[in-house]
N, C-alpha and C positions, 0 to 999 in steps of 0.2 A: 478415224474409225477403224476397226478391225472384224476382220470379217471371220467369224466363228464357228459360220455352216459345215466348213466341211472337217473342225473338229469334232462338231457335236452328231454328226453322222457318221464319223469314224467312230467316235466310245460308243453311239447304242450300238450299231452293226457288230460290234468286235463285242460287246454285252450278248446281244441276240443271238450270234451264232457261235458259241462258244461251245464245243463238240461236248456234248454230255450234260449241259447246264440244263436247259429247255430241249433242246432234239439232236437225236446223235441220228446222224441219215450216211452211210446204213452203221443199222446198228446189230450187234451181236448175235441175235435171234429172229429180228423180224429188217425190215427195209429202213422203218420209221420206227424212232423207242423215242418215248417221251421222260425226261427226267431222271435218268439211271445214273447220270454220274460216270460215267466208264467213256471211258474214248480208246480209238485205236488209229493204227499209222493211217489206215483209208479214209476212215470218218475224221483226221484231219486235213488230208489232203482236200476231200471234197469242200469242209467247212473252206479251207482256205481261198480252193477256186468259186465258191459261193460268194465269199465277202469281197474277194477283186472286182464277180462280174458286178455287184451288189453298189460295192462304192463310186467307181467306174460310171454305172449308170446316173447315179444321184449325183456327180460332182461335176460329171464332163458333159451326159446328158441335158439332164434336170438343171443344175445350176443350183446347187441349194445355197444360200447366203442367209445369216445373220447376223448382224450388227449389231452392237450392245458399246454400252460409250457414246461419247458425243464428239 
């Protein structure tokens, strides 16, 4: 059996926090912009240390596991 948890929590996370997709934080004119599409070197950085602490919690934490297969 193969254990798929901690791929399928890496692709939404890296989905979810994609600078500019759903929320650029901070974004261009306000703290939070929702949907703009635009990113910059900051709003990547932060996205980035977002998704370490993000994955980090859910893989080392949490323990997410799914199986699929026999």
């Amino acid at each position: 059996m193969s254990d798929w948890g901690p791929v399928f929590v890496a692709v939404v996370l890296f989905i979810l926090l994609t600078p500019g997709l759903l929320i650029q934080v901070p974004g261009r004119n306000r703290l939070v912009e929702f949907g703009n599409f635009q990113t910059s070197g900051v709003s990547i950085l932060v996205h980035s240390i977002l998704y370490f602490a993000l994955i980090c919690i859910f893989l080392l934490a949490v323990g997410v596991h799914v199986y699929i297969g026999s």
